[in-house]
MILUM-905028 format. One record per residue: x, z, y of N, C-alpha, C in turn. Coordinates in steps of 0.02 Angstrom, whole numbers, padded with zeros to 5 digits, always signed. Example, Ala and Ser with C-alpha at 12.3 -4.5 7.8 and 13.67 -1.06 7.14 Angstrom:
% residues 2
+00660+00390-00284+00615+00390-00225+00660+00390-00165/+00642+00354-00112+00684+00357-00053+00645+00394+00002/
***
This chain:
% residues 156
+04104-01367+06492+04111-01405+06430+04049-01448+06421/+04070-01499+06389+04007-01548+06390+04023-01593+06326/+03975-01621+06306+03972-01670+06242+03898-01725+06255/+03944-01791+06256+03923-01847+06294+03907-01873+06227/+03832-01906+06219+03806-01940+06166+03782-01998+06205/+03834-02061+06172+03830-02124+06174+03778-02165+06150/+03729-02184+06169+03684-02247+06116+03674-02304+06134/+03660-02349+06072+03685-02415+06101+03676-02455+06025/+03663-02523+06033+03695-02561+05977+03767-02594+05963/+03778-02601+05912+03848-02620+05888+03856-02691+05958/+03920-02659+05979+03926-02739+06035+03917-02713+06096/+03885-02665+06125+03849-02665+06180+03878-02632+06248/+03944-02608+06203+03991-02595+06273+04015-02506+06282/+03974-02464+06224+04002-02393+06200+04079-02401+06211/+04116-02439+06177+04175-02412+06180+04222-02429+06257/+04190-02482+06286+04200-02486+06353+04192-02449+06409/+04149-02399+06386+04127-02359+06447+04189-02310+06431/+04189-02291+06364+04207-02230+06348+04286-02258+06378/+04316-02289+06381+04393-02314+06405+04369-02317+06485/+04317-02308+06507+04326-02318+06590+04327-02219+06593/+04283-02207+06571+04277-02143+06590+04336-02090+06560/+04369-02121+06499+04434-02060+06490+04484-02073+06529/+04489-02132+06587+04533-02155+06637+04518-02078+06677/+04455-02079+06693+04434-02025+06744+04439-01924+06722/+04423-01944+06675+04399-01866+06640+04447-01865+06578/+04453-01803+06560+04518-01774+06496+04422-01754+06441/+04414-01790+06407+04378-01789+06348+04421-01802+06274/+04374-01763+06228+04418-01808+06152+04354-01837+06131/+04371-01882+06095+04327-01934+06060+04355-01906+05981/+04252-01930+05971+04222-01937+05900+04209-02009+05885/+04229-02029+05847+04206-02090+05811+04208-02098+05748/+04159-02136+05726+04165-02182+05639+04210-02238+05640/+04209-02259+05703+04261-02318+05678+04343-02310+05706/+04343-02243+05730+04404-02205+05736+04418-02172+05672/+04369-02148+05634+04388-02122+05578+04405-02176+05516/+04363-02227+05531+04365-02296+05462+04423-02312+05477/+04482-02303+05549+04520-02357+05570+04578-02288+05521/+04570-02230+05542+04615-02190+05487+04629-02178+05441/+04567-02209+05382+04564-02222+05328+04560-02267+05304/+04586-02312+05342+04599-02375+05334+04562-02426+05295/+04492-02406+05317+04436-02440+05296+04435-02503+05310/+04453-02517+05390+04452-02578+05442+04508-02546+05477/+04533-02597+05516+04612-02613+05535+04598-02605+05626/+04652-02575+05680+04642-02540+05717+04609-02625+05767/+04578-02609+05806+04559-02651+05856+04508-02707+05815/+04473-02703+05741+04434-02726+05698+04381-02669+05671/+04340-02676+05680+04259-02642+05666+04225-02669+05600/+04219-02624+05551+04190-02615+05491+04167-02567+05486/+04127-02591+05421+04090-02537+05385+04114-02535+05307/+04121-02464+05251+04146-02465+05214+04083-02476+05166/+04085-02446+05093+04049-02431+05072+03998-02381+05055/+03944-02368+05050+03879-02323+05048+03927-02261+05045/+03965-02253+04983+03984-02178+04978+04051-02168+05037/+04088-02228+05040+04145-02209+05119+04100-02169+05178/+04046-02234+05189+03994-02202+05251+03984-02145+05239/+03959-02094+05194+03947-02049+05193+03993-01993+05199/+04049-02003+05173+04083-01962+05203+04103-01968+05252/+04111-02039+05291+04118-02035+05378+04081-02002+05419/+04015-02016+05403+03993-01949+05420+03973-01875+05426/+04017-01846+05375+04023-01783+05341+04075-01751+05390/+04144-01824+05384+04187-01812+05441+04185-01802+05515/+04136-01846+05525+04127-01856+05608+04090-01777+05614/+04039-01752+05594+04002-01681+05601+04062-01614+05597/+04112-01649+05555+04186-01579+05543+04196-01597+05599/+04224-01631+05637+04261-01654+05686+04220-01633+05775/+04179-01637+05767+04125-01619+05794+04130-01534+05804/+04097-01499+05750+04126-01435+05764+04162-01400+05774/+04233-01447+05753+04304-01399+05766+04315-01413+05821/+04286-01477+05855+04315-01501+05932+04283-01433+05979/+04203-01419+05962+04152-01397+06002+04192-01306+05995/+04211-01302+05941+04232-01232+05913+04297-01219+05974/+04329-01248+05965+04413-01261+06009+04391-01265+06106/+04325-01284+06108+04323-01277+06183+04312-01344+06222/+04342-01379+06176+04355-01460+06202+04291-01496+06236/+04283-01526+06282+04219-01584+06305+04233-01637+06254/+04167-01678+06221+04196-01717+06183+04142-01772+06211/+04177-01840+06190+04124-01891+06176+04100-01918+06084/+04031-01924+06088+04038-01954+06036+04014-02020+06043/+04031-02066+06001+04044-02151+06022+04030-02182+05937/+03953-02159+05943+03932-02211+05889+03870-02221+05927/+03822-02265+05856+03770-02309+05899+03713-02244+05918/+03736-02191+05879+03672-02127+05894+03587-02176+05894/+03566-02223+05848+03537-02250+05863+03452-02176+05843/+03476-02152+05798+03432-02096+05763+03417-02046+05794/+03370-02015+05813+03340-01958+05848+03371-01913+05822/+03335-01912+05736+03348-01859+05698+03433-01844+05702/+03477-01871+05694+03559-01879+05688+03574-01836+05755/+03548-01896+05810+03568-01842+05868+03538-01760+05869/+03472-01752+05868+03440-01688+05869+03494-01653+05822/+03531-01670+05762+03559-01620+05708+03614-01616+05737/+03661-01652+05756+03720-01648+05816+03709-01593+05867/+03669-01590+05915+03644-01573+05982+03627-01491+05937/+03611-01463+05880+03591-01416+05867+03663-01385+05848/+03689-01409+05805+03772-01392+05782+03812-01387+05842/+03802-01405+05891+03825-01396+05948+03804-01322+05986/+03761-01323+05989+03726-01275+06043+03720-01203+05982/+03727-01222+05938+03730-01150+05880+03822-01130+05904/+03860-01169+05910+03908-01157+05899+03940-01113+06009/+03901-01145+06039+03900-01137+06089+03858-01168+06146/+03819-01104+06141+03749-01131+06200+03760-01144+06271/+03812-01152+06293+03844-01155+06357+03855-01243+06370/+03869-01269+06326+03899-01342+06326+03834-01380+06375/+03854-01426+06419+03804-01470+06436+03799-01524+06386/+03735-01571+06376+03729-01610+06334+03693-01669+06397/+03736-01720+06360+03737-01772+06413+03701-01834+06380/+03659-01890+06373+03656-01928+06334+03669-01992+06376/+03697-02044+06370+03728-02115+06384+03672-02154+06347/+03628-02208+06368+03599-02257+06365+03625-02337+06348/+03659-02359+06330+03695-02451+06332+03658-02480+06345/+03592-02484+06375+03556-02544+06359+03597-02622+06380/+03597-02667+06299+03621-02734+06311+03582-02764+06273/+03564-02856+06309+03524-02869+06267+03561-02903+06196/+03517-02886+06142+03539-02899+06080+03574-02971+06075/+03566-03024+06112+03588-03078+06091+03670-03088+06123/+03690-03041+06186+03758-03026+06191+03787-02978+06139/+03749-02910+06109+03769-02880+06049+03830-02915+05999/+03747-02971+05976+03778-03032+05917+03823-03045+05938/+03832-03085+06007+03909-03124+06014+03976-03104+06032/+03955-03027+06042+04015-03004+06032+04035-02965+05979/+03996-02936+05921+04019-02920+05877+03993-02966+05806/+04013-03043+05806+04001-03096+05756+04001-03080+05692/+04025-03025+05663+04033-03009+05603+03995-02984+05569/+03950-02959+05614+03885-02929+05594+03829-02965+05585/+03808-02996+05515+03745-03047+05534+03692-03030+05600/+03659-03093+05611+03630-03084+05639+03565-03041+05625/+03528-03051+05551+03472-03047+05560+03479-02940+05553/+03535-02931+05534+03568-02885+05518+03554-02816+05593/+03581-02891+05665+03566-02832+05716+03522-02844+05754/+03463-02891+05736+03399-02893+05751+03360-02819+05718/+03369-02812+05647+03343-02748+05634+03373-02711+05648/+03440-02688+05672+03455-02622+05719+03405-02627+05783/+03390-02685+05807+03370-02682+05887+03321-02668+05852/+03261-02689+05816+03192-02675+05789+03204-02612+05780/+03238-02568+05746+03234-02497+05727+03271-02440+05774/+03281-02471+05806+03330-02430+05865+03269-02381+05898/+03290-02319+05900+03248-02269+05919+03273-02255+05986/+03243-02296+06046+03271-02291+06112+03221-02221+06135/+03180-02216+06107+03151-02148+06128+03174-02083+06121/+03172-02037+06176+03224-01968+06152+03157-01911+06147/+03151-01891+06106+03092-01841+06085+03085-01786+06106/+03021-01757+06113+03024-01677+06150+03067-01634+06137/+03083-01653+06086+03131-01577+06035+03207-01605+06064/+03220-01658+06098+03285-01685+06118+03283-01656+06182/+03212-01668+06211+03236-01646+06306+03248-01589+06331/+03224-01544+06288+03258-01476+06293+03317-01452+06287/+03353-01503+06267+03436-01491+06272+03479-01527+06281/+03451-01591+06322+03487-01619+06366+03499-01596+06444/+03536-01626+06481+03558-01573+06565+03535-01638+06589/+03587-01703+06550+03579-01756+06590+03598-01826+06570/+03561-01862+06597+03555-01936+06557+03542-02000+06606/+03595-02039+06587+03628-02131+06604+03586-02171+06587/+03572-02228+06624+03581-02273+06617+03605-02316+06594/+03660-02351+06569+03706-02410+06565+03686-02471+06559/+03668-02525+06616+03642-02629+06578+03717-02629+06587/+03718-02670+06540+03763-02726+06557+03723-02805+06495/+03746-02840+06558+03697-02917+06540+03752-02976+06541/
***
């Protein structure tokens, strides 16, 4: 069993990988914008964000979803920007409490920000300049201890 943590900025090709690799492998997917598309926050094959208090329960949801997958046995992916140490580290712990056996995998996107923008236009720009400014590409001591194994991904 394994649980694959995606990071990446909005645009950068997360959900592309994740459609090459469930060609290959039987995973279930976690997402926010699988969950916004069920609650019909944003419309299927369209990427939004709701409001402060929607977000918050999207991610209240995505962490339920998360444990019942991890609880049930399932390999999962999760397929947000994981741009946060802290987010992932609290994931990666709810995980491994629930079952210390799971491998933990982490996925890299690196794209550069100015393909980001042009493929996801909706998002101001100056908007995912400060994701790229705040993007915590660093994975911290308290992370490498419970990772097995970790990607690469350019795409340019």
């Amino acid at each position: 069993m394994e649980a694959i943590f995606l990071i990446g900025l909005p645009g950068s090709g997360k959900s592309t990988y994740v459609k090459e690799l469930l060609s290959k492998e039987d995973y279930k997917v976690v997402s926010m914008d699988l969950i916004r598309e069920r609650l019909g926050i944003c419309t299927s094959g369209k990427k939004g964000i709701g409001s402060k208090e929607q977000e918050k329960m999207i991610r209240q949801m995505e962490a339920d979803e998360i444990t019942s997958l991890v609880r049930d046995g399932f390999s999962i992916i999760i397929d947000d920007t994981n741009l946060r140490s802290e987010k992932r580290l609290s994931q990666v712990r709810i995980i491994k409490e629930i079952n210390q056996n799971y491998k933990i995998k982490y996925v890299l996107v690196k794209t550069p920000v100015e393909i980001c923008i042009s493929r996801r236009p909706e998002i101001p720009q100056d908007i995912m300049h400060a994701f790229n400014a705040a993007s915590n590409w660093v994975i911290y001591k308290e992370e490498l201890q419970f990772i097995e194994a970790l990607e690469v991904v350019s795409n340019s």
